[in-house]
N, CA, C and O atoms as a CHARMM CRD file, in Angstrom:
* protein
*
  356
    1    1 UNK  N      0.85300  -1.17600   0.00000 PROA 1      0.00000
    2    1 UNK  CA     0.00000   0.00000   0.00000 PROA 1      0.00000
    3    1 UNK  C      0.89500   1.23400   0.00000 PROA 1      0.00000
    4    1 UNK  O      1.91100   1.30300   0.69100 PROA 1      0.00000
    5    2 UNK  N      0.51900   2.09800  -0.71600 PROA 2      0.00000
    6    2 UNK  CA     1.53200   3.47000  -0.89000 PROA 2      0.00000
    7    2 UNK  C      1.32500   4.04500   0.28900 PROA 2      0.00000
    8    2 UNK  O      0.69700   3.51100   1.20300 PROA 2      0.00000
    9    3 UNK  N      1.96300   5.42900   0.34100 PROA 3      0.00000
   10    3 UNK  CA     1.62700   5.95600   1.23100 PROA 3      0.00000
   11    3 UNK  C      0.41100   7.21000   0.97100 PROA 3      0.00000
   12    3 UNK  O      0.23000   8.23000   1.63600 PROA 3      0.00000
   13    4 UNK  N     -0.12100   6.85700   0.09300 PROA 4      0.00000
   14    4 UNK  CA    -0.93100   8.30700  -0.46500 PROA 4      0.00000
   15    4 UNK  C     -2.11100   7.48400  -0.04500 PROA 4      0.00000
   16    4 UNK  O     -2.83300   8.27200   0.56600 PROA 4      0.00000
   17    5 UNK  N     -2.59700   6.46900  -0.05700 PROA 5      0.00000
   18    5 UNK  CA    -3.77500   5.73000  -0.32100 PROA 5      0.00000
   19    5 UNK  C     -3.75100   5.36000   1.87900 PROA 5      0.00000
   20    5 UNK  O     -4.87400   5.31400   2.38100 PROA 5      0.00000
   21    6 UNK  N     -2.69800   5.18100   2.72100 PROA 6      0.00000
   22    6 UNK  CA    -2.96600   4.97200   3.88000 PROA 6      0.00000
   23    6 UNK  C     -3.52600   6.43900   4.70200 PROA 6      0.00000
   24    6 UNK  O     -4.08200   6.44200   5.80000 PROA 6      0.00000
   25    7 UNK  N     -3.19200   7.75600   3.78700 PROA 7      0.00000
   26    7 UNK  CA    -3.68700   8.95100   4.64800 PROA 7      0.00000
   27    7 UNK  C     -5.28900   8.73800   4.19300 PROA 7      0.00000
   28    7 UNK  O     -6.10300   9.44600   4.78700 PROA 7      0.00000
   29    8 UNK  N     -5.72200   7.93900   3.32200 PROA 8      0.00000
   30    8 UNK  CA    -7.43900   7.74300   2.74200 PROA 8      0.00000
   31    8 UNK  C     -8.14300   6.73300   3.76100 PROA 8      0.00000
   32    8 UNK  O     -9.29000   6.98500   4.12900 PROA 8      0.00000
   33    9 UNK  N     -7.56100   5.73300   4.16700 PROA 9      0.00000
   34    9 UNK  CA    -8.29800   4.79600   4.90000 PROA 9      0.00000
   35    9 UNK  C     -8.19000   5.15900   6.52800 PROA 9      0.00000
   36    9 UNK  O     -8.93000   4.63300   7.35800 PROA 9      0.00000
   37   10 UNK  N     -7.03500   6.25200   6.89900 PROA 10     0.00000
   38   10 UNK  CA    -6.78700   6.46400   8.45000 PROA 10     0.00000
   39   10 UNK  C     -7.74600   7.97900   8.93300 PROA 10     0.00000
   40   10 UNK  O     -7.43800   8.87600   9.71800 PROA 10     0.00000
   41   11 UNK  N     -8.63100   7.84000   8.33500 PROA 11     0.00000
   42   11 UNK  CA    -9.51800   9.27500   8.85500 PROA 11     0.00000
   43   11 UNK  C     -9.93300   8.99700  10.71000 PROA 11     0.00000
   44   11 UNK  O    -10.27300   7.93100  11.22300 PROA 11     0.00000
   45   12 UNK  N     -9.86300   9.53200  10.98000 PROA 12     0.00000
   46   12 UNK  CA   -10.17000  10.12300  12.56600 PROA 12     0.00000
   47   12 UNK  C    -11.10400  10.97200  13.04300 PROA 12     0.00000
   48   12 UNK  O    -10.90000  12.13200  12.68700 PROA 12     0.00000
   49   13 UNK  N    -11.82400  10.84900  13.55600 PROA 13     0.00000
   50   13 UNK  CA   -13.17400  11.48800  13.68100 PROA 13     0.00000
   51   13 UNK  C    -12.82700  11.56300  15.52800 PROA 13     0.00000
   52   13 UNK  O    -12.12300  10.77300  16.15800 PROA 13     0.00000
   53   14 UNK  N    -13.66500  12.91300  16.13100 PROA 14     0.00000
   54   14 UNK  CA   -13.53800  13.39500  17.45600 PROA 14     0.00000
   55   14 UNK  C    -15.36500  12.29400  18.19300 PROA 14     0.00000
   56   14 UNK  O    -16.06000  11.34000  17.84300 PROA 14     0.00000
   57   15 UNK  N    -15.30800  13.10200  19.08400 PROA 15     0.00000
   58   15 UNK  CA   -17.05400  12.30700  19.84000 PROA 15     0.00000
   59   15 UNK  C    -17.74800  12.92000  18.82100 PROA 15     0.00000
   60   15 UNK  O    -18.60900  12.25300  18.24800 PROA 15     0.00000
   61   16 UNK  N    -17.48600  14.38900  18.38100 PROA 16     0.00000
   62   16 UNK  CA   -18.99700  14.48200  18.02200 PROA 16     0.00000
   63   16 UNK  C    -19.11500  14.27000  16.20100 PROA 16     0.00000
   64   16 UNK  O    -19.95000  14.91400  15.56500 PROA 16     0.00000
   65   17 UNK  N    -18.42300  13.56000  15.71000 PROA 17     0.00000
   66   17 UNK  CA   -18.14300  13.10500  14.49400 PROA 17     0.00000
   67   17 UNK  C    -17.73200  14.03800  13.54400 PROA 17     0.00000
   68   17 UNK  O    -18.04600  13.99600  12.35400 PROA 17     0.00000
   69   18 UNK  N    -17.12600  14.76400  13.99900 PROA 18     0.00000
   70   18 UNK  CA   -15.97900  16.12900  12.87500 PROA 18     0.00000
   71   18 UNK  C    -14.88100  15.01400  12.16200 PROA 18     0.00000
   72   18 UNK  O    -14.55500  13.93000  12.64500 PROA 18     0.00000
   73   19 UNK  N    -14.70100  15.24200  11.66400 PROA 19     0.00000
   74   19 UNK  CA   -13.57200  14.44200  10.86100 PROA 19     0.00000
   75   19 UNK  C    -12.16100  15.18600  11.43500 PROA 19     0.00000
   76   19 UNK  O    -12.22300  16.35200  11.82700 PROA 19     0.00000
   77   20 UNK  N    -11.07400  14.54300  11.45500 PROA 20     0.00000
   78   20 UNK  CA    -9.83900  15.34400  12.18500 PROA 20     0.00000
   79   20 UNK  C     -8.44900  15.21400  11.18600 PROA 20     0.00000
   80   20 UNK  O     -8.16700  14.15200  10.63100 PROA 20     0.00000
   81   21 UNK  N     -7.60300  16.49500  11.04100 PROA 21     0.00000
   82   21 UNK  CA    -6.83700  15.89900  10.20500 PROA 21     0.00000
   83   21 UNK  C     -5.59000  14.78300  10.61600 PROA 21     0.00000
   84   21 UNK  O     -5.91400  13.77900  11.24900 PROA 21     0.00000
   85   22 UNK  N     -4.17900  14.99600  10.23600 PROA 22     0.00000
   86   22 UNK  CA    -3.69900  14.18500  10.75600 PROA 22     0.00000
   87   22 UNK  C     -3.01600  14.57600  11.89100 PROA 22     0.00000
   88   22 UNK  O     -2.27700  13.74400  12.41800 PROA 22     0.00000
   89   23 UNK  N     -3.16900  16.22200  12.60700 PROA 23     0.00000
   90   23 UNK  CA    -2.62100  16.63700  14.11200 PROA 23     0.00000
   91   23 UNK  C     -3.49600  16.73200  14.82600 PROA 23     0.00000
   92   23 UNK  O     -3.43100  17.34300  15.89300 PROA 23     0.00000
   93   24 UNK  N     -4.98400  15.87100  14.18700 PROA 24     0.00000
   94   24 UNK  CA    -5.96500  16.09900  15.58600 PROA 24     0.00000
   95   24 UNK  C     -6.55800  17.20200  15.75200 PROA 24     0.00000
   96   24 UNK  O     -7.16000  17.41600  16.80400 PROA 24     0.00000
   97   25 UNK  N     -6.49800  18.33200  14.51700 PROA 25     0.00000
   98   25 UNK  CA    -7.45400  19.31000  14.21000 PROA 25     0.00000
   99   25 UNK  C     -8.68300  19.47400  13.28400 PROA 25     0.00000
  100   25 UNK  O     -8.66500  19.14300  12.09800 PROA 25     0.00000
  101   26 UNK  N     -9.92200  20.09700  14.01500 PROA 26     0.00000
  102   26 UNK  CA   -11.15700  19.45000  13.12000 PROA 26     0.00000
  103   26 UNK  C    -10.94500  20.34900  12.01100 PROA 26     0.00000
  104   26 UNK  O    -10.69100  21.55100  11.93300 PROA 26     0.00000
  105   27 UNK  N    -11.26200  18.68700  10.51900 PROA 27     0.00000
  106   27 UNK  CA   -11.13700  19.65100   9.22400 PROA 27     0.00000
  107   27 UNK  C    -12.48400  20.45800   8.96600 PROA 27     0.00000
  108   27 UNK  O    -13.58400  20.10300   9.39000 PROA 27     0.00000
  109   28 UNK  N    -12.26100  21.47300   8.28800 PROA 28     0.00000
  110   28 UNK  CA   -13.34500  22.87000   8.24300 PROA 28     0.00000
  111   28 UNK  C    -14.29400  22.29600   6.87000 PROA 28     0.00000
  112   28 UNK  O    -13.53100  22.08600   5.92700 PROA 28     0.00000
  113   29 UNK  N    -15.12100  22.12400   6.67300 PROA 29     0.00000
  114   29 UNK  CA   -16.03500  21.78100   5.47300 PROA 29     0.00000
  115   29 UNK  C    -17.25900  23.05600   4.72100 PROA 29     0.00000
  116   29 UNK  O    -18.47400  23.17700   4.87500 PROA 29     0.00000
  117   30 UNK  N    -16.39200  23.74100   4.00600 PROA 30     0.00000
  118   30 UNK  CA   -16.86300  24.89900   3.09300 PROA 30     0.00000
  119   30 UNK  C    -17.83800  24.77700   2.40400 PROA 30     0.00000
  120   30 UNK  O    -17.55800  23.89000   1.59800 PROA 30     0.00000
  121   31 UNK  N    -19.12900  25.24000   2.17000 PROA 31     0.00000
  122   31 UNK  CA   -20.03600  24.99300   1.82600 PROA 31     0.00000
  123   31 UNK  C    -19.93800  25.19000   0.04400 PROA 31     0.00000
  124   31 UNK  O    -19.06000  25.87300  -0.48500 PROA 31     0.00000
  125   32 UNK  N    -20.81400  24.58800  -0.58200 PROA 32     0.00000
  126   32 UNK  CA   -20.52400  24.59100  -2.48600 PROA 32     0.00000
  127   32 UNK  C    -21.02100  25.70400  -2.65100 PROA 32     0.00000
  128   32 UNK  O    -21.61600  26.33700  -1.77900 PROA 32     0.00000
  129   33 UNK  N    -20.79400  26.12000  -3.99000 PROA 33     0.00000
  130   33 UNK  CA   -21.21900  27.04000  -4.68600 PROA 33     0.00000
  131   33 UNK  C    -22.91300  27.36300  -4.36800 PROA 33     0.00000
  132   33 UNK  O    -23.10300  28.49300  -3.91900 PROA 33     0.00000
  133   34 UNK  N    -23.94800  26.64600  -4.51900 PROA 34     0.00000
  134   34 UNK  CA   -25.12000  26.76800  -4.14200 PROA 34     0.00000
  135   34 UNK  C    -25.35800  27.37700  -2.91300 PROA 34     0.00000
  136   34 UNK  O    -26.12500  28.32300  -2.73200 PROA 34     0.00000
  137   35 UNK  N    -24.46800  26.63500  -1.80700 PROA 35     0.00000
  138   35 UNK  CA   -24.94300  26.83500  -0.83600 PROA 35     0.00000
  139   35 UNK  C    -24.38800  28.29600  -0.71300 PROA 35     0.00000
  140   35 UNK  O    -25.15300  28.90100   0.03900 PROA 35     0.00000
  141   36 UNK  N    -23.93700  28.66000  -0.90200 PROA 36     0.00000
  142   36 UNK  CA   -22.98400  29.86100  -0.64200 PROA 36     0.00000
  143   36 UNK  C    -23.40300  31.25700  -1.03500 PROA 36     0.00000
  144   36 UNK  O    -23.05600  32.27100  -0.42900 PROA 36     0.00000
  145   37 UNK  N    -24.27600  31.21800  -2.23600 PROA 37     0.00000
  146   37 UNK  CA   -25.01600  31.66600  -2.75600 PROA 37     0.00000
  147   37 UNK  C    -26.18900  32.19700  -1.96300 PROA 37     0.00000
  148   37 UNK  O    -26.60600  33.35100  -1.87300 PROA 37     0.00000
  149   38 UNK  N    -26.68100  30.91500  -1.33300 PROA 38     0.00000
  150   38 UNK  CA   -28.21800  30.99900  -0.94800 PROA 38     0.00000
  151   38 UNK  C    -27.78400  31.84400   0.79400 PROA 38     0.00000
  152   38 UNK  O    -28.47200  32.58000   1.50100 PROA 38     0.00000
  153   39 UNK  N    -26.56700  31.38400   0.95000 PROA 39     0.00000
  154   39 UNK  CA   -26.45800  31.78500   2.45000 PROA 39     0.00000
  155   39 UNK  C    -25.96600  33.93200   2.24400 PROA 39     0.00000
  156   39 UNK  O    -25.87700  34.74000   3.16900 PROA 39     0.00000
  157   40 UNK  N    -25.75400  34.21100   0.65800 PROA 40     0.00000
  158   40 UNK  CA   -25.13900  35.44400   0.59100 PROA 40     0.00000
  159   40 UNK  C    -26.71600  36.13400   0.67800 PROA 40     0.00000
  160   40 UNK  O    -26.91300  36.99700   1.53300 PROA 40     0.00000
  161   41 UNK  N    -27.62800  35.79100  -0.07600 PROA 41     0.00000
  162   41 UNK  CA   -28.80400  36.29600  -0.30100 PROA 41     0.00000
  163   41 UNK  C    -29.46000  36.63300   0.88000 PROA 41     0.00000
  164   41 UNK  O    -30.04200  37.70000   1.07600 PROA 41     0.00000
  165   42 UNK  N    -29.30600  35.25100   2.05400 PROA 42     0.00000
  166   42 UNK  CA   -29.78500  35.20000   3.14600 PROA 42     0.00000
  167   42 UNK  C    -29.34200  36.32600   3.85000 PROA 42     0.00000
  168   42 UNK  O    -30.16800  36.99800   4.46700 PROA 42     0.00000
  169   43 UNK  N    -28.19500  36.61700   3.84600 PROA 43     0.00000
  170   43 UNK  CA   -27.57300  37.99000   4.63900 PROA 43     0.00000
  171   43 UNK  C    -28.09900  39.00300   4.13400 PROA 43     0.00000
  172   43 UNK  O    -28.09700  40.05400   4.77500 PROA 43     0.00000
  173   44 UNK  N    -28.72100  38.92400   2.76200 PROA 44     0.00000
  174   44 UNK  CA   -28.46500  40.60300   2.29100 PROA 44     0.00000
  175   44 UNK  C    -30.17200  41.00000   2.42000 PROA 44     0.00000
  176   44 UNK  O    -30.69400  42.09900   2.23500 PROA 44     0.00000
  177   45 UNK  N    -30.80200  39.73700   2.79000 PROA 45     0.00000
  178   45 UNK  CA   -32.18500  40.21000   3.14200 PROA 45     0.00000
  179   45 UNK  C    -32.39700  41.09200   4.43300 PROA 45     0.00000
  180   45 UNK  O    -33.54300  41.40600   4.75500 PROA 45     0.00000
  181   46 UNK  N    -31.49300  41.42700   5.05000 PROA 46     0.00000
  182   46 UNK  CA   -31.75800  42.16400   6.08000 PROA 46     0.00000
  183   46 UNK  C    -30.62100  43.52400   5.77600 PROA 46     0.00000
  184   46 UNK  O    -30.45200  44.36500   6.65800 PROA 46     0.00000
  185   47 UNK  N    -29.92800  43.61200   4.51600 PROA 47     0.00000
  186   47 UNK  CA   -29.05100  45.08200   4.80900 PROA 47     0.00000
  187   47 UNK  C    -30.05700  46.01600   3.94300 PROA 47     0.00000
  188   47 UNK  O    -30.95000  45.73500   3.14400 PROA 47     0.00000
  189   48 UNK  N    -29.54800  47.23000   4.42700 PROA 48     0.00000
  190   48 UNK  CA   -30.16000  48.34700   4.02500 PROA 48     0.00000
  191   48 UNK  C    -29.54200  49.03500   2.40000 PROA 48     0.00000
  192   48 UNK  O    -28.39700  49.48600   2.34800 PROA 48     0.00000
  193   49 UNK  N    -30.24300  49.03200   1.44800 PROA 49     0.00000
  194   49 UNK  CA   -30.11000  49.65500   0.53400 PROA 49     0.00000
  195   49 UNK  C    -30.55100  48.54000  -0.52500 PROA 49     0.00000
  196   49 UNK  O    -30.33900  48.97200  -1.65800 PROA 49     0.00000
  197   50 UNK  N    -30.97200  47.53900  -0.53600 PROA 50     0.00000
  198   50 UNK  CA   -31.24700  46.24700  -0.75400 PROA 50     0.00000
  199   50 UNK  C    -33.05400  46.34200  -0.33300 PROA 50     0.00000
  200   50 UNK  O    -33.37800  46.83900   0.74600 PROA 50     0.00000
  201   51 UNK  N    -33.99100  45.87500  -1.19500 PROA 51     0.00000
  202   51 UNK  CA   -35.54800  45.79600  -1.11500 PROA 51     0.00000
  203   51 UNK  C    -35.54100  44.16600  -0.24100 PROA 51     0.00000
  204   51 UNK  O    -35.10000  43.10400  -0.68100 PROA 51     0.00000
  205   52 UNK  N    -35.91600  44.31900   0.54300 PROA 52     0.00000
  206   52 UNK  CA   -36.23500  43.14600   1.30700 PROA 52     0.00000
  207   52 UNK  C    -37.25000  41.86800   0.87400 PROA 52     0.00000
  208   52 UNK  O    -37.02500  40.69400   1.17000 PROA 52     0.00000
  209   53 UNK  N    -38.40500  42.34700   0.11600 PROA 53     0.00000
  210   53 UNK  CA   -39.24900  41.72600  -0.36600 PROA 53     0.00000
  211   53 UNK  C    -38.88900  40.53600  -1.46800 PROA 53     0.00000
  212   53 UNK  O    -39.19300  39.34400  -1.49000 PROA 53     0.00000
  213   54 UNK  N    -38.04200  41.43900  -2.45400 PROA 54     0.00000
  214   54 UNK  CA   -36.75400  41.04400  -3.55600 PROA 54     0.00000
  215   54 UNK  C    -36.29200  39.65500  -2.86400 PROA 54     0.00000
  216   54 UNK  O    -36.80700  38.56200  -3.09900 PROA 54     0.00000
  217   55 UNK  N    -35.29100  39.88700  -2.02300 PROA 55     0.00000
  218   55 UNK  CA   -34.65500  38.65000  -1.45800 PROA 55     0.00000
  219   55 UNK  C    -34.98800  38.09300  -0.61900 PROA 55     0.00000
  220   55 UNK  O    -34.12200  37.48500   0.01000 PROA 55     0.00000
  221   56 UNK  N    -36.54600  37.99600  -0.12200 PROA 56     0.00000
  222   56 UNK  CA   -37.59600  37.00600   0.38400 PROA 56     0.00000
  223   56 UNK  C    -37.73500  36.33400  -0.99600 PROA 56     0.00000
  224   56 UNK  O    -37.33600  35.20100  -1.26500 PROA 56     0.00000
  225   57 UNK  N    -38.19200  36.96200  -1.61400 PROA 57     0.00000
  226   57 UNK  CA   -38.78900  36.25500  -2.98700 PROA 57     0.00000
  227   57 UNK  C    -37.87200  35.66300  -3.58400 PROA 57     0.00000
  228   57 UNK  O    -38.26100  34.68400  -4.22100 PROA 57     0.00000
  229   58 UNK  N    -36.83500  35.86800  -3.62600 PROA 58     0.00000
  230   58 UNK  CA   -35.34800  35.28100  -4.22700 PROA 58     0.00000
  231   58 UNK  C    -35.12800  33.61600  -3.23000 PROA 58     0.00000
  232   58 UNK  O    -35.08300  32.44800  -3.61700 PROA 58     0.00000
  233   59 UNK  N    -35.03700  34.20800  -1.92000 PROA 59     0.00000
  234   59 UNK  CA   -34.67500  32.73800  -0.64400 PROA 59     0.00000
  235   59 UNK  C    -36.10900  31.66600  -1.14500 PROA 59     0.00000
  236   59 UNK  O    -35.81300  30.48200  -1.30500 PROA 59     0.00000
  237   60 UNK  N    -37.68100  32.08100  -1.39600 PROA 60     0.00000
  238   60 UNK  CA   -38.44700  31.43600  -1.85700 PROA 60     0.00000
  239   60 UNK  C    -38.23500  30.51700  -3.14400 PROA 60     0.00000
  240   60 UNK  O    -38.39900  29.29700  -3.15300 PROA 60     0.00000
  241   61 UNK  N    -37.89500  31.19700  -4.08500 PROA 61     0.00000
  242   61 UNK  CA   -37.41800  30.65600  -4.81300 PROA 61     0.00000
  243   61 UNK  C    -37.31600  29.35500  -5.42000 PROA 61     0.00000
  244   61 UNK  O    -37.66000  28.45300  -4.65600 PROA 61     0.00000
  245   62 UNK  N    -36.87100  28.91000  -6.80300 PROA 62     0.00000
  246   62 UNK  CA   -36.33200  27.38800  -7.23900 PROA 62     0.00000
  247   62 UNK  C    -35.14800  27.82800  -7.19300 PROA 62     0.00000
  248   62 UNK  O    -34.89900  28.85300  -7.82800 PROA 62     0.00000
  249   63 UNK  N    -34.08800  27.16500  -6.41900 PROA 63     0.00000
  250   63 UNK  CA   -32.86000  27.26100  -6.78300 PROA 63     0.00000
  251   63 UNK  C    -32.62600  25.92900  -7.43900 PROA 63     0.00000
  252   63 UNK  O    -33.37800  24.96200  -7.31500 PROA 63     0.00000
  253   64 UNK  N    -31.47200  25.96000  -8.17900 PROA 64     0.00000
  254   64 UNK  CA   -30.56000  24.27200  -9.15700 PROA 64     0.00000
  255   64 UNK  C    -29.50500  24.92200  -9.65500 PROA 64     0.00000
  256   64 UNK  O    -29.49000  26.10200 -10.00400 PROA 64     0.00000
  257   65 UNK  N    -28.46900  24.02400  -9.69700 PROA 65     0.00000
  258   65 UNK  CA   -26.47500  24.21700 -10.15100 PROA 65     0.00000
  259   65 UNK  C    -26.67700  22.90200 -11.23100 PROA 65     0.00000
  260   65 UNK  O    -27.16100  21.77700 -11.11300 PROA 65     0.00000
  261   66 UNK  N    -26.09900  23.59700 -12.24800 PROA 66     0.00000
  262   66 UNK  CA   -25.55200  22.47200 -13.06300 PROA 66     0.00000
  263   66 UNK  C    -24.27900  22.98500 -13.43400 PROA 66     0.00000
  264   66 UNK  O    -23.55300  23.87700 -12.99300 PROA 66     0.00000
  265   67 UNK  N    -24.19000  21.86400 -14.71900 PROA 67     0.00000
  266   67 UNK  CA   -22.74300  21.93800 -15.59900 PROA 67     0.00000
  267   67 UNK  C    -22.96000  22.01400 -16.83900 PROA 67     0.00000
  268   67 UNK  O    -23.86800  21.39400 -17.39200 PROA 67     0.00000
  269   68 UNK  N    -22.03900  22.89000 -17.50900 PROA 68     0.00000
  270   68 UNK  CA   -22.12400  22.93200 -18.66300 PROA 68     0.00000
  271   68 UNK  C    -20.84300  22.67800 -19.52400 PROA 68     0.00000
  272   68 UNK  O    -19.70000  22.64900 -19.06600 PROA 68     0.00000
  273   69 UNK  N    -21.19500  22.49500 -20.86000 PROA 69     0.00000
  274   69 UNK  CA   -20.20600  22.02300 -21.03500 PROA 69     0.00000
  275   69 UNK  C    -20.70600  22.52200 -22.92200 PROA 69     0.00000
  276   69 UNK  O    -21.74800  22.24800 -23.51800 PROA 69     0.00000
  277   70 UNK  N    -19.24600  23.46600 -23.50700 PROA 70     0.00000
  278   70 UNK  CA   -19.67500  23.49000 -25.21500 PROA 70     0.00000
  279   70 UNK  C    -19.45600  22.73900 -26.38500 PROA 70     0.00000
  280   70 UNK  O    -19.40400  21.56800 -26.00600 PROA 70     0.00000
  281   71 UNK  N    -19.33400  22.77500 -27.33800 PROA 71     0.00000
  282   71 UNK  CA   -18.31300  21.79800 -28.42600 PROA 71     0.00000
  283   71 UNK  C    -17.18400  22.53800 -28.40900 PROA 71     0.00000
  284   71 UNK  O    -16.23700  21.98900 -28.97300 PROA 71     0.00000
  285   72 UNK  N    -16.87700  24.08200 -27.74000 PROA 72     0.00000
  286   72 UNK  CA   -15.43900  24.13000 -28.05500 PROA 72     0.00000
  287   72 UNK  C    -14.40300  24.02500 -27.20200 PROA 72     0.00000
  288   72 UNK  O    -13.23100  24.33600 -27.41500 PROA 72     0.00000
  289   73 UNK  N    -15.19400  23.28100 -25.59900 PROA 73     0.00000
  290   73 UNK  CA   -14.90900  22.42600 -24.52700 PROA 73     0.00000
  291   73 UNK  C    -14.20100  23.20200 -23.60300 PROA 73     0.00000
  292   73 UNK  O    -13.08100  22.98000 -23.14300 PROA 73     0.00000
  293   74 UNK  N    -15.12700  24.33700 -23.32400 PROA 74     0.00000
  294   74 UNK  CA   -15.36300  25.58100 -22.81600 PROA 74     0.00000
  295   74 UNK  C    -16.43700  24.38100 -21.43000 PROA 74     0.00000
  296   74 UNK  O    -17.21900  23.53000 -21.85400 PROA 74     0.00000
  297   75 UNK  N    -16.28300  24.53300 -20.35700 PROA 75     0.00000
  298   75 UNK  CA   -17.02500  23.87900 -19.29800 PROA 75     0.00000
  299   75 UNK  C    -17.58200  25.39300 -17.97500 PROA 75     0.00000
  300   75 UNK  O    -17.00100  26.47600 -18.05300 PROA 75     0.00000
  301   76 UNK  N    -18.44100  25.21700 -17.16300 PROA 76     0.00000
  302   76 UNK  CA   -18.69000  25.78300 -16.28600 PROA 76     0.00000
  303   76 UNK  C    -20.06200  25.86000 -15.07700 PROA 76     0.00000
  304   76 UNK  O    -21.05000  25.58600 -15.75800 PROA 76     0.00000
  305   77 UNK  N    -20.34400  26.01100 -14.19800 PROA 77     0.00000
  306   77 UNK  CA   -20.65800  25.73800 -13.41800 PROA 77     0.00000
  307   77 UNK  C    -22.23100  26.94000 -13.20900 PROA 77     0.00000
  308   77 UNK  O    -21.93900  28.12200 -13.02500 PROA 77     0.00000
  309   78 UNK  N    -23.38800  26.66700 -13.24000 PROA 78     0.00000
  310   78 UNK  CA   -24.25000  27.83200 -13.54200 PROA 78     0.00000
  311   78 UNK  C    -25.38200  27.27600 -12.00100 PROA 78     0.00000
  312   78 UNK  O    -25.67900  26.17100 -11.54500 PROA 78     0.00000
  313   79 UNK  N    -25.83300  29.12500 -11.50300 PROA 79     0.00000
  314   79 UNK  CA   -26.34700  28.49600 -10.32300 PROA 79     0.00000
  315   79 UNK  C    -27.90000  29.38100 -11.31000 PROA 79     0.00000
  316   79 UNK  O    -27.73100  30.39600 -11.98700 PROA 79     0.00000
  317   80 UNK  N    -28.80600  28.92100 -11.19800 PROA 80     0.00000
  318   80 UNK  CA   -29.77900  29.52300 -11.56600 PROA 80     0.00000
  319   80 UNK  C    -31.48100  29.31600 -10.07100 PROA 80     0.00000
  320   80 UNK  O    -31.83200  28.40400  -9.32300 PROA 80     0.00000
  321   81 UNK  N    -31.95300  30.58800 -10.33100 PROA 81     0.00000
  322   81 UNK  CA   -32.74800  31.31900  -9.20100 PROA 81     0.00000
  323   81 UNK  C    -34.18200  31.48300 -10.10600 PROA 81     0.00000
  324   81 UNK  O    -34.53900  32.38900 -10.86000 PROA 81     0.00000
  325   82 UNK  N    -34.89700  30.11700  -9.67400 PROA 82     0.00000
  326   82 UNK  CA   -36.63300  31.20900 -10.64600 PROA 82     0.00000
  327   82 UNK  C    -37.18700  31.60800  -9.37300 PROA 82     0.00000
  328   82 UNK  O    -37.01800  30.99600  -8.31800 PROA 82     0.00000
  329   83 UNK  N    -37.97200  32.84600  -9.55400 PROA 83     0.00000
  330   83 UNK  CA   -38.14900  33.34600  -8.34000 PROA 83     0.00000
  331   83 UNK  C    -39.84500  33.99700  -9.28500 PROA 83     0.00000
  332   83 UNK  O    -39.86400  34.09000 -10.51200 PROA 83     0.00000
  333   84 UNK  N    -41.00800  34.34000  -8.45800 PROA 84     0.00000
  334   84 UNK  CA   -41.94200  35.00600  -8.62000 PROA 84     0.00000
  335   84 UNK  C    -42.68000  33.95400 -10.49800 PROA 84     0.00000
  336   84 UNK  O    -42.96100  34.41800 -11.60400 PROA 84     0.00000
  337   85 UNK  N    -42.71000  32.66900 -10.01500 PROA 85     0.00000
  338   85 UNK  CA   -42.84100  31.67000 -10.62800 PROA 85     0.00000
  339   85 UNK  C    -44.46500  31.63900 -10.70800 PROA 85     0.00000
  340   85 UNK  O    -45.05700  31.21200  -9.71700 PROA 85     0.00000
  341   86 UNK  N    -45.38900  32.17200 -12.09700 PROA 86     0.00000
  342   86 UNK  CA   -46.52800  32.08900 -11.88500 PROA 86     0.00000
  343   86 UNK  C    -46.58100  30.82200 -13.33200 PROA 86     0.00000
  344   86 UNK  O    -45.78400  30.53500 -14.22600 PROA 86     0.00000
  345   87 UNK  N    -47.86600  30.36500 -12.96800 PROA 87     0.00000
  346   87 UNK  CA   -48.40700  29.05200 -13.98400 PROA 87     0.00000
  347   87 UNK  C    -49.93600  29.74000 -14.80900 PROA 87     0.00000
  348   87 UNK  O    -50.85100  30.45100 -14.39300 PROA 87     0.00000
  349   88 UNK  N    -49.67500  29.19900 -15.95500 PROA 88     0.00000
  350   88 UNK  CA   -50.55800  29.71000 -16.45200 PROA 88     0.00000
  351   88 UNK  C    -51.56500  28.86800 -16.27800 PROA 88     0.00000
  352   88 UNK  O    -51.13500  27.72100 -16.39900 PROA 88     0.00000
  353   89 UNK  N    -52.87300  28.89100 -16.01700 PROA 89     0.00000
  354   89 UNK  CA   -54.07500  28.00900 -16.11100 PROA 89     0.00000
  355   89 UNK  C    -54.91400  27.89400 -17.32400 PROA 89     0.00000
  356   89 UNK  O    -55.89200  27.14600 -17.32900 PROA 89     0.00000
């Protein structure tokens, strides 16, 4: 077994199940692109100069992340927001 593949199987976890690295410090887990997003919106619903209603209606929302990808293999990562979503009857 190499040694790249024994730092994969020796993970270490504390009581309350943080994962730890290898000095016994809990590793930090950064939230994705989506989430990061939804948590910026979340803040800005309460600053001033910003319509509040807007980014209620925004946090309501459909949020979805995909991937894209062109034929001239051009790739990228798209977060898209439908917000104020009416159906026609």
């Amino acid at each position: 077994m190499s040694e790249f593949q024994s730092d994969i199987t020796d993970k270490k976890y504390d009581e309350e199940g943080n994962e730890l690295d290898k000095y016994g410090f809990k590793v930090k887990k950064y939230p994705d692109g989506l989430e990061s997003v939804r948590e910026s919106v979340k803040n800005c619903e309460q600053m001033t100069g910003l319509d509040k209603n807007v980014m209620a209606a925004l946090l309501k929302g459909e949020w979805s992340e995909c991937s894209t990808l062109n034929s001239l293999g051009r790739s990228s990562q798209k977060i898209v927001i439908e917000y104020d979503i009416k159906e026609k009857n």
